[in-house]
N, C-alpha and C positions, 0 to 999 in steps of 0.2 A: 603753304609755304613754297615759296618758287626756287627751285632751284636750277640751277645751268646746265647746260647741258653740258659735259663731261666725254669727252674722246680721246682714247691713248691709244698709242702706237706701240706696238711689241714688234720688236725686228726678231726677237731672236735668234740665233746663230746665222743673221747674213750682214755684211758691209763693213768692209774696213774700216781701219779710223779716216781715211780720207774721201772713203767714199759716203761714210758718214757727214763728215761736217763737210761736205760740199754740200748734202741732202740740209743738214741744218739752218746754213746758209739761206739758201734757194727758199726753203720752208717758211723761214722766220721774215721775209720780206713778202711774201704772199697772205699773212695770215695778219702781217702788220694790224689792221684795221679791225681785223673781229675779235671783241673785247666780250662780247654775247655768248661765246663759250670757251670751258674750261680745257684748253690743247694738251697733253702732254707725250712726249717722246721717250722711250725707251730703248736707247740703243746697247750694244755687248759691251759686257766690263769693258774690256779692251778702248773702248771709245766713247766711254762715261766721262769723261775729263776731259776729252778732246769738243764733246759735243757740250756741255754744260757750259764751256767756254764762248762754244758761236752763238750759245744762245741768252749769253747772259745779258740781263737788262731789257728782255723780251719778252713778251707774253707767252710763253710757251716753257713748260714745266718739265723738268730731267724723271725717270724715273729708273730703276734698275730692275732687274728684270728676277733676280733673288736676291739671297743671302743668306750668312747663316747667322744662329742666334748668340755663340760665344762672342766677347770683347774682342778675346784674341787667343791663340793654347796651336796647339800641334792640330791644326785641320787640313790638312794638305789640300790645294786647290780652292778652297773655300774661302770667302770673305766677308766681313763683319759692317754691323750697322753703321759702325763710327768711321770705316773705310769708305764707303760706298756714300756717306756724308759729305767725306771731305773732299771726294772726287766730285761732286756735285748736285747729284740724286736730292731731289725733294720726298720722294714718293716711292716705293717699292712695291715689285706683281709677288704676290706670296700665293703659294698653292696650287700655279700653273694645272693643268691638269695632263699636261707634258711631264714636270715634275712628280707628279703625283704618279704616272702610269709609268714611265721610265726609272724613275729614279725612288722608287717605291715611297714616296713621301707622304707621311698618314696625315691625318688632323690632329693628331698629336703635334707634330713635326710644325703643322700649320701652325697653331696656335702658339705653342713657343716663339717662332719669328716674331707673330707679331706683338705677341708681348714685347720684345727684344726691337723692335720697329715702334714702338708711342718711345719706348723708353730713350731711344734716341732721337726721337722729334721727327721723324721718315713719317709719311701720309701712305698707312698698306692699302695695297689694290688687292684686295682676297677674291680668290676665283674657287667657286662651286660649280657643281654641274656633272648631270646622270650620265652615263655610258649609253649605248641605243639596247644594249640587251637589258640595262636596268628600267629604261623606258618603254620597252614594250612588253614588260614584265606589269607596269603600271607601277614602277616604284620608284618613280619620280620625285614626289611628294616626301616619301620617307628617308632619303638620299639627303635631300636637300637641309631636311630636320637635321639630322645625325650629320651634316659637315655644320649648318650653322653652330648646333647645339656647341658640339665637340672644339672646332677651331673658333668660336669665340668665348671661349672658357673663359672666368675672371677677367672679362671686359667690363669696363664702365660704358652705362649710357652716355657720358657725354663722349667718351672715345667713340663708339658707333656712329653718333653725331656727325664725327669727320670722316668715319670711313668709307672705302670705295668699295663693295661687293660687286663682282662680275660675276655675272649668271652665263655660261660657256657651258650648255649641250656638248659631251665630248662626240655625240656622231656628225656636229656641224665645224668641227674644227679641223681648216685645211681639205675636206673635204666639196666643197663646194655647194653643201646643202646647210642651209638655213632655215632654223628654226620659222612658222611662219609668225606674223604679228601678234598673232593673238595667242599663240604658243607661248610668245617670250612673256606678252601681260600674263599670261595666266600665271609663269612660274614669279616674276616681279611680284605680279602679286599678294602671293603667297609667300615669299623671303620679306616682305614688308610686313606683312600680315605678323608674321614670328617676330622681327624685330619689335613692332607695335605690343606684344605680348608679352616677350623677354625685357626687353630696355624701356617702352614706355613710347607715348606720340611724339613727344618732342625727335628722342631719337632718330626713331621712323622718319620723318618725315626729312628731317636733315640729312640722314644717310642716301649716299647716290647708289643706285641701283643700275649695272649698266648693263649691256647684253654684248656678249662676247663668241664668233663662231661663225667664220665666211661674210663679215661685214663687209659691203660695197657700196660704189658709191650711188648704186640705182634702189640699195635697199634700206640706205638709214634712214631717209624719210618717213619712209612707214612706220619704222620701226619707233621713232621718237614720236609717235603722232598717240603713240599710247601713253595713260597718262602714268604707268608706275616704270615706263622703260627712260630714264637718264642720259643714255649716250653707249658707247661702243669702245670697247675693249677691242684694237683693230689689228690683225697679222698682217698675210703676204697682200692687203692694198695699202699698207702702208708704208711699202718698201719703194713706191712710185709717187715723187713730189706733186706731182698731178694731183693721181688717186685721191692722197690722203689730202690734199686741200678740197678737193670735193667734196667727203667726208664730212669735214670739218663744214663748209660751208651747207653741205645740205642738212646739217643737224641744230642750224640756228632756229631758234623760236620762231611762229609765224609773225609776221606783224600786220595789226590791222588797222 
């Protein structure tokens, strides 16, 4: 089963609302033409509205970068599925592993959202991914189990189906080091490999699996040339309309 390739953008905490949708702008006329992969942009609440706007009626997909799982109640600072809806968001990054190490966020926590994410019709971007002391422990493998396992508690295979799992090394995130190609296949997979177990073929094979952690525009090539790696989960190269149209363009299928 062929699936597209799959590339999101996480600005997290950088760009005004205006320095956003000038980026939006500028983005959505450069990428006009490529219908060959799945684009989407995740900019700060703040400029979730202002960006779903320039980008409406364009190939290129809103996502929010969390949220949380009540409708609505006393959360101070926090905001809800049916918010982040209506501000624009198709898609939401659940489990950051920013999130998760900052803001001590379990897979508990994970899976609640995204329960709370089908139930509002949002497409989750779930992110796993070992620490470097966990990986050169050799517990990789077992990491990976126990966030699947955990944060996709009471899922249906056909919700798996649509969802987006980012595989994000936290010692390649922001740091400059990158997983190498056959790193990322081998932990891809192995998170397919579970899905195929847990949900069944269909699943598997419909679920995007991408790789997340210092993606550039010299290294998605490679990296999509494996066959369980989907696309890229992108930070600070996506914060440069250049950058991330390279991305985007270097991560199209080959054609022959």
């Amino acid at each position: 089963m062929a699936r597209l390739p799959f590339i999101a953008a996480n600005w997290k905490m950088y760009k005004t609302v205006g320095e956003a949708v000038v980026f939006a702008k500028e983005f959505r006329l450069a990428v006009k033409d490529i219908v060959d992969v799945e684009t989407v942009v995740g900019p700060p609440f703040t400029a979730l509205h202002a960006v779903a706007e320039a980008l409406r009626n364009s190939n290129v997909g809103i996502a929010a970068q969390d949220m949380y799982w009540e409708r609505e109640g006393a959360f101070t600072g926090e905001v809800s599925p049916a918010m982040i809806r209506e501000a624009g968001a198709e898609y939401v990054i659940i489990g950051h592993s920013e999130r998760r190490r900052l803001f001590s966020e379990s897979d508990a926590f994970v899976n609640r959202k995204l329960i709370a994410a089908y139930a509002a019709g949002l497409w989750p971007i779930v992110c796993i991914g070992e620490t470097l002391e966990e990986r050169e422990r050799n517990e990789t493998t077992p990491v990976l189990d126990h966030q699947l396992k955990f944060g996709l508690d009471a899922i249906t295979a056909e919700q798996v189906g649509d969802l987006v799992i980012a595989y994000e090394p936290v010692w390649a995130i922001g740091t400059g080091k990158t997983a190498t190609a056959a790193q990322a296949q081998e932990a891809h997979h192995h998170i397919r490999g579970r899905l195929r177990q847990w949900f069944g073929a269909d699943a598997a094979e419909k679920c995007h699996v991408i790789y997340g952690g210092s993606v550039k525009p010299d290294n998605i090539a490679e990296l999509m040339r494996e066959p369980d790696v989907d696309g890229g989960l992108v930070g600070g190269a996506s914060l440069e309309v250049r950058s991330f149209v390279d991305i985007v363009t270097n991560s199209r299928p080959a054609t022959v």
